[in-house]
C-alpha positions as CSV (number, residue, x, y, z in Angstrom):
1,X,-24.1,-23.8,14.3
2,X,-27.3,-25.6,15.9
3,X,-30.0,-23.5,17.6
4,X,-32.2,-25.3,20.2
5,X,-35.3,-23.2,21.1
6,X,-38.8,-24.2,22.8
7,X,-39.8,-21.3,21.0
8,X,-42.6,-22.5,18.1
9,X,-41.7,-20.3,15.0
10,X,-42.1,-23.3,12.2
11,X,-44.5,-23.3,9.7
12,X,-47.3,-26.1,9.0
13,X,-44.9,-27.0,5.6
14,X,-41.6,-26.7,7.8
15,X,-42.7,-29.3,10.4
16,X,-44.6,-31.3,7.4
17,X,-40.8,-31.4,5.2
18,X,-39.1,-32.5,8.5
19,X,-41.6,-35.3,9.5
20,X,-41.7,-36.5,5.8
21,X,-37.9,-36.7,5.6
22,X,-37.7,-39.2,8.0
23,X,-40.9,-41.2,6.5
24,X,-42.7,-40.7,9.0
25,X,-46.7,-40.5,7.9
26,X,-47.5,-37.8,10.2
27,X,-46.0,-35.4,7.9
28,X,-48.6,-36.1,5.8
29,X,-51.2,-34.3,7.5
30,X,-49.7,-30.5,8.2
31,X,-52.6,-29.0,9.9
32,X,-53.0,-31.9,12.6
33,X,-49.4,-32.6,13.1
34,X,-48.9,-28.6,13.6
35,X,-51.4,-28.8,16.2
36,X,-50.5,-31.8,17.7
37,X,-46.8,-30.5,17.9
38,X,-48.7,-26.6,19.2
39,X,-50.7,-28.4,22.2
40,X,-47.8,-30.7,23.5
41,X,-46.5,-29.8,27.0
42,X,-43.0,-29.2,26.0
43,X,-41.7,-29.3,22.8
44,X,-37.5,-28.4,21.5
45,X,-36.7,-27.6,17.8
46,X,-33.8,-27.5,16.7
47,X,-32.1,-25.0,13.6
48,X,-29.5,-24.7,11.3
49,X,-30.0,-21.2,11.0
50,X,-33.4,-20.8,9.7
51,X,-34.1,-24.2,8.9
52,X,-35.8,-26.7,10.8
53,X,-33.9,-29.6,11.1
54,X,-34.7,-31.7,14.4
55,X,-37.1,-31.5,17.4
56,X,-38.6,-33.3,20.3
57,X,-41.8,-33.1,22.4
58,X,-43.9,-34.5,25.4
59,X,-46.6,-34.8,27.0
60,X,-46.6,-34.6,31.0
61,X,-48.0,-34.5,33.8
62,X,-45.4,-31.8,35.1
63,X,-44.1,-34.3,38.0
64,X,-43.8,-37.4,37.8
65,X,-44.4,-38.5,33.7
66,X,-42.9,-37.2,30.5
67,X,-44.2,-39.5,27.4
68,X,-41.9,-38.3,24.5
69,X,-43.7,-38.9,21.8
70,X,-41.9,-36.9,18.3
71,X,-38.1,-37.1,18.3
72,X,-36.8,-36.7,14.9
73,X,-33.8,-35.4,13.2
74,X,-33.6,-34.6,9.1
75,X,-31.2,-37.4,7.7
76,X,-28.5,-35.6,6.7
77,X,-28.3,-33.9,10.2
78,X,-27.9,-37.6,12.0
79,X,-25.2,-39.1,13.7
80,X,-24.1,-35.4,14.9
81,X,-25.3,-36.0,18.6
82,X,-28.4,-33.2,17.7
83,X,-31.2,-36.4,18.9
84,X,-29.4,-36.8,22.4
85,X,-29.0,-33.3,22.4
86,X,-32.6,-32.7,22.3
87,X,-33.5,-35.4,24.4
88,X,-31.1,-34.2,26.5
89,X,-32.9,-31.0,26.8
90,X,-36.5,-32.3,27.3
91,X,-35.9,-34.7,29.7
92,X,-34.0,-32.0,31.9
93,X,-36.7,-29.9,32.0
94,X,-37.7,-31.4,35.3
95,X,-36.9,-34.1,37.6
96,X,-39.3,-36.6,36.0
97,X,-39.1,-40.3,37.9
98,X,-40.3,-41.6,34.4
99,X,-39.6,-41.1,30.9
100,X,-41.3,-43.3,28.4
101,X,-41.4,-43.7,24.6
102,X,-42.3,-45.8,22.0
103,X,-39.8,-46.4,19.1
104,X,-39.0,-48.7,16.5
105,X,-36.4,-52.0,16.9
106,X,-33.9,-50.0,14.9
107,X,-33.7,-46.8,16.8
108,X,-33.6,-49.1,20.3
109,X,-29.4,-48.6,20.4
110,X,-29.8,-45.1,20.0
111,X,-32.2,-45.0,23.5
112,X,-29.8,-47.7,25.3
113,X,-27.1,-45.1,24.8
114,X,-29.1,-42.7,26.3
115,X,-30.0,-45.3,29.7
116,X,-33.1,-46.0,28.7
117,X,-34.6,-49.5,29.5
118,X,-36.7,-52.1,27.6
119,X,-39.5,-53.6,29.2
120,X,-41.5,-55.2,26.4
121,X,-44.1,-52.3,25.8
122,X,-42.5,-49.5,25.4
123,X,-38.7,-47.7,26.4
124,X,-38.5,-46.0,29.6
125,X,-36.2,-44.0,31.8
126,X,-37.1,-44.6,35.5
127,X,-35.5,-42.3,38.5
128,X,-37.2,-43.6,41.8
C-alpha cells in the first residue's frame, strides 16, 4: 500500500536513487537537491513501505501562487495514478488561483488530464 506524507524522513541517497531513476540530472547532486527539496514550501513523498518511490513539491506564496517544480514517480511505480495522486494532494493544500509548472512535451498529456492549460511558457492551472 502507498503512504503519502509531508513528513521529510528520506535520506540525501534516497532522494538522489529516486531523481536518478527518472534521469533527471538533479539527482546527481545529493546534498543540493536534499536541500532544495528541505527549503521548498510544501513538499509530498510518497512510500512503498519504506521506500521512496514518488514525491512532489512547491514553492508559494501561500495565496495566490503554487509553482510545482519536482514531481516524479520511480518507473516501475508509473501509470498507477501515484503522480495525480500527489499532485492531487499539493495542489489542495490551499485554494491557489494559479498553479504553474514547467514540464517536458512528453509528460504534457499527463497535465491535460489533470486540467492544466498550455500557454506557450509554461503549464498552468488557473482558478479566478
Amino acid at each position: 500500500m502507498i503512504k503519502y506524507t509531508d513528513v521529510m524522513f528520506c535520506t540525501k541517497d534516497e532522494l538522489s536513487k529516486l531523481f536518478l531513476s527518472v534521469n533527471w540530472n538533479s539527482g546527481k547532486y545529493p546534498d543540493k537537491l536534499y536541500e532544495s527539496i528541505k527549503n521548498s514550501t510544501y513538499k509530498i513523498f510518497a512510500y512503498d513501505d519504506d521506500k521512496l518511490i514518488g514525491m512532489v513539491c512547491g514553492l508559494s506564496d501561500k495565496n495566490i501562487n503554487l509553482f510545482i517544480s519536482y514531481l516524479l514517480v520511480m518507473p516501475e511505480y508509473q501509470n498507477r495514478k501515484i503522480g495525480t495522486t500527489l499532485l492531487q494532494k499539493i495542489i489542495s493544500i490551499n485554494d491557489f488561483n494559479r498553479v504553474e509548472l514547467i514540464c517536458e512535451n512528453k509528460d504534457k498529456n499527463f497535465y491535460f488530464q489533470n486540467d492544466f492549460i498550455e500557454d506557450g511558457v509554461g503549464m498552468f492551472k488557473i482558478k479566478w
